[in-house]
C-alpha positions as CSV (number, residue, x, y, z in Angstrom):
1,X,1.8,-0.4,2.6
2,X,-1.0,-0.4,-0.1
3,X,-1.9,1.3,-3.2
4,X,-2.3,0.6,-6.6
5,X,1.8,0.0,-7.3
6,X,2.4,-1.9,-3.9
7,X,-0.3,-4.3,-5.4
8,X,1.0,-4.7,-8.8
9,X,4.6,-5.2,-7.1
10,X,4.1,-6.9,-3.7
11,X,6.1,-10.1,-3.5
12,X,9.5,-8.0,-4.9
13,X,8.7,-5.7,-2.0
14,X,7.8,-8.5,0.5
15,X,11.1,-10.2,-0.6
16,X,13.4,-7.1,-1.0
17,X,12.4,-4.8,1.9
18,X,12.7,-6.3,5.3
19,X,10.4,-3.0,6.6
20,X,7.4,-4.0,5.1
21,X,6.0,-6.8,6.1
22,X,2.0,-6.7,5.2
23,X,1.0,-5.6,1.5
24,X,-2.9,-4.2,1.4
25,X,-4.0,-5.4,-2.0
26,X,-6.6,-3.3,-4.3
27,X,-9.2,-0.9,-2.2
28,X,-7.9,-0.3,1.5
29,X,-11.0,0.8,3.1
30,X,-12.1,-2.3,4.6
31,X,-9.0,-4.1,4.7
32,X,-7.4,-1.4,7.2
33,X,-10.4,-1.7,9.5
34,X,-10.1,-5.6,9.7
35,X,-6.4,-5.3,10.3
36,X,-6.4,-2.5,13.0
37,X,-9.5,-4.7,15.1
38,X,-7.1,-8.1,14.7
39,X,-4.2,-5.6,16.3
40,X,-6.4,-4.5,19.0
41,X,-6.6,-7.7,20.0
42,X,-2.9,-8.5,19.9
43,X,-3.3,-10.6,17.0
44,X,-1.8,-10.6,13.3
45,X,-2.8,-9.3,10.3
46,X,-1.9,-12.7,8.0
47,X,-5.1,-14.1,6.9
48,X,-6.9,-10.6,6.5
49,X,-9.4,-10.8,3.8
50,X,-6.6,-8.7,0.7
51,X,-3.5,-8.9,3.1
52,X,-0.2,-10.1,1.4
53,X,2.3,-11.6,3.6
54,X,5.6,-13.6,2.9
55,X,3.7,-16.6,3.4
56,X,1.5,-15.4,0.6
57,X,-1.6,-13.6,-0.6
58,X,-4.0,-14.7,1.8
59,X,-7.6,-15.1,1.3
60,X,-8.8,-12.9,-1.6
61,X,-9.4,-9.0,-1.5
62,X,-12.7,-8.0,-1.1
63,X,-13.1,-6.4,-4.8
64,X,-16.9,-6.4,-5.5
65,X,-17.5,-4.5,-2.0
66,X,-19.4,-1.6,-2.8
67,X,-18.4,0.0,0.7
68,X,-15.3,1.5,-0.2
69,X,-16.4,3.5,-2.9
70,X,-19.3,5.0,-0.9
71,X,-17.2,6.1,1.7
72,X,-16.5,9.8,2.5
73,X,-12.9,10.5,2.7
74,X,-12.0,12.8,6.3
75,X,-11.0,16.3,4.7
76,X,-9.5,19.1,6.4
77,X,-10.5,21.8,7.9
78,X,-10.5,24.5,6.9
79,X,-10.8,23.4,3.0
80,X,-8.6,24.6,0.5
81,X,-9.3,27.4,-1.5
82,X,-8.4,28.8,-4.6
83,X,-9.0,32.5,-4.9
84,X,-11.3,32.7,-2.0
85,X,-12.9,29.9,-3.4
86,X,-13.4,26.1,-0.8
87,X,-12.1,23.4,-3.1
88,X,-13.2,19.9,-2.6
89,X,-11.6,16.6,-4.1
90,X,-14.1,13.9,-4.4
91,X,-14.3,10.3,-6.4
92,X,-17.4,9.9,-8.2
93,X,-16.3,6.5,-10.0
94,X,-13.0,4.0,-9.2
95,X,-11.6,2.6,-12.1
96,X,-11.9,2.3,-16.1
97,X,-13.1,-0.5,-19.0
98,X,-10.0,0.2,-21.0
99,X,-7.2,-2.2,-21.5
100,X,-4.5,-0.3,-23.0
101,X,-1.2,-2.5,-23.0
102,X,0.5,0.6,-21.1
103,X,-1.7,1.2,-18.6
104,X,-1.1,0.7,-15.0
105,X,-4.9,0.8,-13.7
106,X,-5.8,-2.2,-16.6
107,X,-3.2,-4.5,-14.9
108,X,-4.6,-3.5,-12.0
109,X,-8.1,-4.6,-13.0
110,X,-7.0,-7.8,-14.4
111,X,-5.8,-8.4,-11.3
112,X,-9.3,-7.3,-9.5
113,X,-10.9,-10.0,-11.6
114,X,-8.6,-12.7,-10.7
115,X,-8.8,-11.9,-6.6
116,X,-13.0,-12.0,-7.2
117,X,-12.6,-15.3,-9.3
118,X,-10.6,-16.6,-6.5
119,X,-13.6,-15.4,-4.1
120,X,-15.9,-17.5,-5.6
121,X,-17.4,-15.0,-8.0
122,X,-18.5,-15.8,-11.2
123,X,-17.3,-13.1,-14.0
124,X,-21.0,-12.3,-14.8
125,X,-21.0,-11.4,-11.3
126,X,-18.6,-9.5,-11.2
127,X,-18.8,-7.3,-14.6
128,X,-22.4,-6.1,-12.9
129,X,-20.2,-5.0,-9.7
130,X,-18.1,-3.2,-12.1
131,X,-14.8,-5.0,-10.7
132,X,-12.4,-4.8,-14.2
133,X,-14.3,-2.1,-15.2
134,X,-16.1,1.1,-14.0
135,X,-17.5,1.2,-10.5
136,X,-20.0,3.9,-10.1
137,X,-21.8,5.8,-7.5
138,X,-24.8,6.8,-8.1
139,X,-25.4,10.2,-9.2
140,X,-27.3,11.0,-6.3
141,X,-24.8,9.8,-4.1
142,X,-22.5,12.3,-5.6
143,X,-25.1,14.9,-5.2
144,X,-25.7,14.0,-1.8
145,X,-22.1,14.5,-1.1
146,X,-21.7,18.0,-3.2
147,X,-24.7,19.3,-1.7
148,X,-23.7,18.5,2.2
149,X,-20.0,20.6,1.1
150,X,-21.7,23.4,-1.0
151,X,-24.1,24.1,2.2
152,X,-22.0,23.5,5.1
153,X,-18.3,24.5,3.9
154,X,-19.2,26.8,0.9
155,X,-17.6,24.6,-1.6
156,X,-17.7,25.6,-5.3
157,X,-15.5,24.1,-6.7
158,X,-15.6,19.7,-6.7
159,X,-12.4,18.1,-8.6
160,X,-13.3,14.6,-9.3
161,X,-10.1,12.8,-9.5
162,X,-11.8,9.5,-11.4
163,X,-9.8,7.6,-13.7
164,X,-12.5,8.2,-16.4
165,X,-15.4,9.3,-15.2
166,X,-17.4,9.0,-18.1
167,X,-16.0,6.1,-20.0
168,X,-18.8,3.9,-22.3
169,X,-21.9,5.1,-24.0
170,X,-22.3,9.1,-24.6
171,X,-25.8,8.7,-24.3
172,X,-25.5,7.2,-20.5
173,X,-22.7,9.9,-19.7
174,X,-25.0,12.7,-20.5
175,X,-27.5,11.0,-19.1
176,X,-25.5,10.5,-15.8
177,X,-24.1,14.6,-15.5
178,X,-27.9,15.8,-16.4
179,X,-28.9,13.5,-13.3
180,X,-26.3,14.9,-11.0
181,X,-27.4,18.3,-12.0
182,X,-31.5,17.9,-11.3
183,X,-30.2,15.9,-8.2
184,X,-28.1,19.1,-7.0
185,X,-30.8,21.4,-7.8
186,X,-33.5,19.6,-5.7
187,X,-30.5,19.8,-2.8
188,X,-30.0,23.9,-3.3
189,X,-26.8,23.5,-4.5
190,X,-26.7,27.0,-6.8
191,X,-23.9,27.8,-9.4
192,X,-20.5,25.4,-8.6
193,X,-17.7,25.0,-10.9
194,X,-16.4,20.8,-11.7
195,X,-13.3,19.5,-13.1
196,X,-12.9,15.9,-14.0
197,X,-11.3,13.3,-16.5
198,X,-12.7,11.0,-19.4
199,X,-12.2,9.1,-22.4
200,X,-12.5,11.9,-26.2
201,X,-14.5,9.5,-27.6
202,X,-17.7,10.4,-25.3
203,X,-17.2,14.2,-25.9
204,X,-20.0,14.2,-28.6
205,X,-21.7,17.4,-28.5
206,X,-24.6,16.1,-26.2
207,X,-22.1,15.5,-23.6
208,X,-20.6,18.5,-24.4
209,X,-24.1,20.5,-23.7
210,X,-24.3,18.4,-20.2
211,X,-20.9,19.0,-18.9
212,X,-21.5,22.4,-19.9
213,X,-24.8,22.4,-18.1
214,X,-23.1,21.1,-14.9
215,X,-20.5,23.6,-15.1
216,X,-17.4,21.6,-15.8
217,X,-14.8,24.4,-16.3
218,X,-11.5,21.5,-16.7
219,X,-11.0,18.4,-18.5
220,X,-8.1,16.1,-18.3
221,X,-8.9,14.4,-21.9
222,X,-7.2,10.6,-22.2
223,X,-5.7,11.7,-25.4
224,X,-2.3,10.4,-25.7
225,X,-1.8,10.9,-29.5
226,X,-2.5,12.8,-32.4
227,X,-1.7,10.2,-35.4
228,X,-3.2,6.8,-36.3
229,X,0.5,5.2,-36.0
230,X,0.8,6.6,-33.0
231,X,-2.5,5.3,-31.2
232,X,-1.8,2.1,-32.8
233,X,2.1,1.5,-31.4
234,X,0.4,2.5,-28.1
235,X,-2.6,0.5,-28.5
236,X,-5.1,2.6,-27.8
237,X,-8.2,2.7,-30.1
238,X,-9.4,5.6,-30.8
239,X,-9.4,8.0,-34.1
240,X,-6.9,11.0,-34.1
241,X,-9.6,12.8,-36.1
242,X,-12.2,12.7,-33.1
243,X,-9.9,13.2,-30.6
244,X,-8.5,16.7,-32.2
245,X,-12.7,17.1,-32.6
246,X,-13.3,16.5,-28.7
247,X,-10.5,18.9,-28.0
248,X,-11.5,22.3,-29.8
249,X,-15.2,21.1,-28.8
250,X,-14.4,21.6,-25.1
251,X,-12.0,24.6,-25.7
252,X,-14.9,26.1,-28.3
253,X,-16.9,26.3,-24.8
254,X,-14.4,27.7,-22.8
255,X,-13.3,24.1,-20.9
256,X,-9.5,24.3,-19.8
257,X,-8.2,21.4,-21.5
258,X,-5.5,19.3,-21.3
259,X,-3.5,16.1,-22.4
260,X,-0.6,14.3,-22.8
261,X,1.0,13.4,-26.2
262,X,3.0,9.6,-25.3
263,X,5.0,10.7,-28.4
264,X,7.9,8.0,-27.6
265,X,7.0,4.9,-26.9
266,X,8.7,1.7,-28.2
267,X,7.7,2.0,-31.8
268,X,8.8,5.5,-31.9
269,X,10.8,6.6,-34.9
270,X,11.6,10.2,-36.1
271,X,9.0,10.3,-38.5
272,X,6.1,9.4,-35.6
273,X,7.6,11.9,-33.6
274,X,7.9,14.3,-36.2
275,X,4.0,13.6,-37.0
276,X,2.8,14.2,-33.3
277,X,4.9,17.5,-32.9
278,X,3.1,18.7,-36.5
279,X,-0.4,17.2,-34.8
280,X,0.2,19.5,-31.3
281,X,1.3,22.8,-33.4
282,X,-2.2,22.9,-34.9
283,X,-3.9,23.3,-31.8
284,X,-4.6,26.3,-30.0
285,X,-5.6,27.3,-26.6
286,X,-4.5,24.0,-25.1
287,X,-2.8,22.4,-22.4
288,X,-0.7,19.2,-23.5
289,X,2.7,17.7,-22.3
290,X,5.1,15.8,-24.3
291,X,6.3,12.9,-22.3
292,X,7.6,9.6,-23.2
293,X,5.2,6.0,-22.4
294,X,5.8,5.3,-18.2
295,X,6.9,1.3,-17.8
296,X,4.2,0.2,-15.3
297,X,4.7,-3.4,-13.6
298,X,2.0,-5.7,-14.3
299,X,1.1,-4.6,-17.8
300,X,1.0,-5.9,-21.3
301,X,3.9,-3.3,-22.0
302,X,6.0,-4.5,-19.6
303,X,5.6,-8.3,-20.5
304,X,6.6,-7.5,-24.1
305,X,9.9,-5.1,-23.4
306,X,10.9,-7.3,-20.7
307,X,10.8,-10.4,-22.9
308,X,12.5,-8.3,-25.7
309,X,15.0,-7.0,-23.7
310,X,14.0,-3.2,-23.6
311,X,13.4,-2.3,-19.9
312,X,15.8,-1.7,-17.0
313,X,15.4,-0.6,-13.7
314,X,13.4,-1.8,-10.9
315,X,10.2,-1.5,-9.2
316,X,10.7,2.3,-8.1
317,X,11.3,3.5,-12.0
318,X,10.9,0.9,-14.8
319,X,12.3,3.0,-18.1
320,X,12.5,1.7,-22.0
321,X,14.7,2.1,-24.4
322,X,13.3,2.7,-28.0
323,X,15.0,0.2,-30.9
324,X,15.3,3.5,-33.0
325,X,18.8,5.5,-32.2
326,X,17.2,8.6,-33.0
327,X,14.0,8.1,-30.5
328,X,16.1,7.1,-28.0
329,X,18.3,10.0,-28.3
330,X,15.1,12.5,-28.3
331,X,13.6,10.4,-25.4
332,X,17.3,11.6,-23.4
333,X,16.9,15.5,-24.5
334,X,13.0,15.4,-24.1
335,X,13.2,14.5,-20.0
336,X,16.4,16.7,-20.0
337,X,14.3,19.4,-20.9
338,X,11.3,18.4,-19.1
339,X,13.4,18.2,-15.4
340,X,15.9,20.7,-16.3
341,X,14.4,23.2,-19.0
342,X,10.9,23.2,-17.1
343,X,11.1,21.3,-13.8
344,X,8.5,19.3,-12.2
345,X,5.9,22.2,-11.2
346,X,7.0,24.5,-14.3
347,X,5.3,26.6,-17.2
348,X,2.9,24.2,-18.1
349,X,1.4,23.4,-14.8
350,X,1.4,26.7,-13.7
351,X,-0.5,28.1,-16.8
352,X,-3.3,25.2,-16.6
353,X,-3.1,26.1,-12.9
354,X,-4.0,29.5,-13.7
355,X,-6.3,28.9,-16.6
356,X,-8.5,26.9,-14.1
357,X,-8.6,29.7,-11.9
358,X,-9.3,32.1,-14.9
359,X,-12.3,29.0,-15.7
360,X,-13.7,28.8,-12.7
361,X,-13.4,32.8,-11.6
362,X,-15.8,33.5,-14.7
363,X,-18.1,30.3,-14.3
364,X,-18.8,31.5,-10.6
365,X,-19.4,35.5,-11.3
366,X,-15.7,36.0,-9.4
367,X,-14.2,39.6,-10.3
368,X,-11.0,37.9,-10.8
369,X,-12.4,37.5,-14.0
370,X,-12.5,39.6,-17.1
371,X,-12.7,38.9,-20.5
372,X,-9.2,41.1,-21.5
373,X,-7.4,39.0,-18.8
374,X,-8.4,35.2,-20.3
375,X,-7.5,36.9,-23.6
376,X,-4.3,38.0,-22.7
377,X,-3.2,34.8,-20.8
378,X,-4.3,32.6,-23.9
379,X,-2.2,34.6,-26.1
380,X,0.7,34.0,-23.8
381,X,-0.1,30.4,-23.6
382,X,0.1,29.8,-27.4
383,X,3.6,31.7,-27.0
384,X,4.5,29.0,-24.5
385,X,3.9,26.6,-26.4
386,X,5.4,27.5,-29.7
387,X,8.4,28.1,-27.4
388,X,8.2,24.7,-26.4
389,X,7.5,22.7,-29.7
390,X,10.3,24.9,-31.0
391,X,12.8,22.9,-28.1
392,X,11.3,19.5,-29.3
393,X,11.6,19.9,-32.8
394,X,15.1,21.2,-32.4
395,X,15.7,18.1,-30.1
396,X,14.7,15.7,-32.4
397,X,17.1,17.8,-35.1
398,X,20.0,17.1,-32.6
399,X,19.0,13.5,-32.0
400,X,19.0,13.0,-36.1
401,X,22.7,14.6,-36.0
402,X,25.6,12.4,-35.6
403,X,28.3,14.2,-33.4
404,X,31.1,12.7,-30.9
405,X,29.6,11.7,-27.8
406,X,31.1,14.1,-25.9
407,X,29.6,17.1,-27.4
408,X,25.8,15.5,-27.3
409,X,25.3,16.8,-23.3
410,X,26.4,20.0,-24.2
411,X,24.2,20.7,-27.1
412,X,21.2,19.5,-25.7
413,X,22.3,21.9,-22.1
414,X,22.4,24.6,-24.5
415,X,19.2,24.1,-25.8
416,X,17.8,23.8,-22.6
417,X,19.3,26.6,-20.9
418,X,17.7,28.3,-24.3
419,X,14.0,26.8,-23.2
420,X,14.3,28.0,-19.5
421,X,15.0,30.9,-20.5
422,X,12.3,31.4,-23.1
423,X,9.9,29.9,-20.5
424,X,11.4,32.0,-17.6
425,X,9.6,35.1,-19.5
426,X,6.3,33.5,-20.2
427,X,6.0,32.2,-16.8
428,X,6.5,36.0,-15.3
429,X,3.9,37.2,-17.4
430,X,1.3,34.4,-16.2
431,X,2.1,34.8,-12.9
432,X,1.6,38.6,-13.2
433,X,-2.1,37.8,-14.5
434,X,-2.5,35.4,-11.4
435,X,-1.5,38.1,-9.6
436,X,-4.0,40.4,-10.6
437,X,-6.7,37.9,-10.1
438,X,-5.3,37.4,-6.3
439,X,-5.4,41.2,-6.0
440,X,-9.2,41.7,-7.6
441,X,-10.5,38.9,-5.3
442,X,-8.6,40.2,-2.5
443,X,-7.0,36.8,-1.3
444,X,-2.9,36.9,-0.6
445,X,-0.4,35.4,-2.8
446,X,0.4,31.8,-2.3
447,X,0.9,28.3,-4.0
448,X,-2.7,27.7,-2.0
449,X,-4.3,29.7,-4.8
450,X,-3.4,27.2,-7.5
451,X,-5.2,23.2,-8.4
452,X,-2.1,20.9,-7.8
C-alpha cells in the first residue's frame, strides 16, 4: 500500500495487519517501477529505494526526484464530461509551505525533509527542489499538458487538484497564471474554464485579474475560520479581515467559492463557535461547510491531544474531544447533522456541484447558461444556507441546555429530521435548475454531469 496516510502510519500497519507487507513511502511513481522490475526477476521488494518493510524503512525515498511530478497520469477514455463538456483532472504543483499544527500534508513534509536528509541531501538542497514545500511544474509544462487535452480530447474544463497551487508571493502567482495563459495561447488552446485551490492571502486583486484572465470559474479557498481566536486555536496565520476580503473578491467576479469553517477544534468554546456562525451568516453567495478539526497522525495536533489525553481511536479515524462540555456536545449534534441531516453527497455538494456547472456553462458560451437561472440558484443557495446556520445555532442552544441524558438524542434527531427536511426542498429546487441546464445542453441526466 502507499499514499500519504499509509506513510504517516506505516509501522502500526506493518505490525497490525499481517496483509500488508510493503509500505511505499511519499511519491509512488518511481518506487512502483523499481518494485515491479525486482518482482520480474523473482526477487523482493525490501531494500527498494522508499519501501518500508517489517525490517524497517529501507534506504530513503526518493523525495527531490523531479520525475514523478512531471509524469502524466493514464486517464480514461472516453473523458468525463460535465454537460457535454470533457473534464480533465491534472496536478500542476505537489505539496504546500504551510505548517499548520493540524494538517496532514505538513507532517507529511516534515517527513519528506527527514527521508532527503537521510539521502544525503543538504536542506539548502532540498528547499530549491521544493521537498517541504511547493514542488512546481513549470507553467509550460502545464500548458504543454492542457494544450495536448484541449486539441486531442476537446477538454475545457482542467481541475487542478494541488494542495495550494498558488501558495507564497502574489506577485509570482500572478506571474505564474499570466505565464500559463501566453503559454496556452501560443499552443491554440481557445476559451477553457479551470478550477483550483490556494491559500486567501494571495487573492489580492492582481491575482484576482489573472485567475480571472485564465478563466478560473472555482476556487477551494484554505480558509478555515472567520475570527482571530479561531485562526489562532487552529494555528493558522492569517487575518479573518483578508480572508472575508478574498472571498467576496472572487465571488464579486463570478468565482464559485468555497470553504470550510474548522469551527470546533480543541480550544473551542461556545463563544468561538458562536463567533464563527455570526462570521459565515454575513456572507453571501458562498459555499462553506461547518466541520469539526480532522485528527491526522503525524502532526503537531496529534502530539499535543495525545499527550493531553484528548484523542481516541486508531489509525483508520483519530477523533478529539474538546475540554469544553458544551463544544463537545455541539461537535456530537454538528456530525449528526452533517451524516444524518445532510449525508455525505448532500445539499451542499450538490449546489457547488451545480454552481460549477452554472460557472463554467457561462465562462464557455454553453446555453445552459442564462443570467435568470445563476440568479435564481443563488437565491436558493443563500436559503440553504440560512437553513443550515439556523440547525447550528439551534445545536449549539441544545448543547448549552442541560437535560437528562436520555432526552439529548432525541432532541438533536428532531432537529435533524427538521434540517433534512428543510434541505429536502432546497435540494429539489437545485436539482430542477440542473435539470434545465441538462435539457438546454441536451446531455441526459446523470451523477456524470456533476464535479465530484
Amino acid at each position: 500500500c502507499g499514499g500519504a496516510l499509509a506513510t504517516l502510519v506505516r509501522h502500526e500497519i506493518l505490525s497490525k495487519h499481517p496483509g500488508v507487507d510493503t509500505v511505499v513511502r511519499h511519491d509512488g511513481e518511481a518506487t512502483i517501477v523499481a518494485m515491479a522490475e525486482r518482482g520480474a526477476r523473482g526477487g523482493s521488494c525490501a531494500g527498494v529505494p522508499g519501501v518500508s518493510t517489517r525490517d524497517g524503512d529501507g534506504p530513503p525515498a526518493p523525495v527531490a526526484d523531479p520525475a514523478p511530478l512531471r509524469l502524466r497520469p493514464l486517464r480514461p477514455s472516453p473523458l468525463p464530461r460535465i454537460l457535454g463538456v470533457p473534464v480533465a483532472r491534472m496536478l500542476a504543483s505537489r505539496g504546500c509551505p504551510g505548517r499548520c499544527p493540524y494538517c496532514g500534508p505538513a507532517a507529511l513534509q516534515r517527513q519528506a525533509v527527514e527521508e532527503g536528509v537521510r539521502g544525503g541531501l543538504d536542506r539548502e538542497a532540498l528547499q530549491r527542489a521544493g521537498v517541504g514545500g511547493t514542488r512546481r511544474r513549470s507553467p509550460e509544462e502545464v500548458a504543454d499538458e492542457a494544450a495536448e487535452l484541449y486539441h486531442d480530447q476537446g477538454v475545457r474544463l482542467f481541475h487542478l487538484l494541488d494542495d495550494n497551487l498558488l501558495s507564497g508571493s502574489p506577485s509570482a502567482a500572478a506571474e505564474w497564471l499570466r505565464t500559463v495563459r501566453r503559454e496556452l495561447e501560443r499552443r491554440g488552446v481557445g476559451k477553457t474554464a479551470w478550477s483550483l485551490q490556494t491559500d486567501p492571502a494571495v487573492v489580492t486583486p492582481e491575482v484576482t485579474d489573472a485567475l480571472e484572465e485564465l478563466g478560473v470559474v472555482r476556487v477551494l479557498l484554505g480558509v478555515e475560520g472567520l475570527t482571530t481566536e479561531g485562526l489562532r486555536a487552529l494555528g493558522r496565520p492569517g487575518d479573518p479581515a483578508r480572508n472575508r476580503e478574498a472571498i467576496e473578491r472572487l465571488r464579486s467576479r463570478g468565482v464559485v467559492t468555497l470553504f470550510n469553517s474548522l469551527l470546533v477544534h480543541p480550544q473551542a468554546s461556545p463563544a468561538s463557535i458562536a463567533a464563527e456562525l455570526d462570521g459565515l451568516g454575513e456572507l453571501r453567495g458562498v459555499h462553506f461547510e461547518a466541520i469539526a478539526m480532522a485528527v491526522y497522525p503525524g502532526t503537531e495536533a496529534w502530539r499535543t491531544l495525545c499527550e493531553a489525553g484528548q484523542v481516541t481511536g486508531g489509525m483508520f479515524g483519530w477523533r478529539f474531544e474538546p475540554r469544553d462540555r458544551v463544544a463537545s456536545r455541539f461537535r456530537a449534534a454538528v456530525i449528526r447533522l452533517r451524516l444524518e441531516g445532510s449525508g455525505r453527497y448532500g445539499a451542499s455538494v450538490f449546489a457547488h456541484d451545480v454552481a460549477v456547472n452554472l460557472a463554467m456553462a457561462r465562462r464557455l458560451g454553453l446555453p445552459a447558461w442564462t443570467s435568470e437561472l445563476e440568479t435564481e440558484f443563488f437565491e436558493v443557495l443563500d436559503r440553504m444556507n440560512e437553513v443550515r446556520l439556523s440547525a447550528w445555532r439551534t445545536a449549539l442552544d441544545l448543547a448549552a441546555t442541560e437535560m437528562p441524558a436520555s432526552e439529548r438524542p432525541l432532541a438533536v434527531g428532531r432537529l435533524v429530521a427538521s434540517l433534512r427536511a428543510d434541505l429536502a426542498t432546497r435540494m429539489a429546487h437545485i436539482d430542477r435548475i440542473q435539470a434545465r441546464m441538462e435539457r438546454a445542453a441536451r446531455v441526459s441526466r446523470g451523477r456524470e454531469n456533476l464535479l465530484v
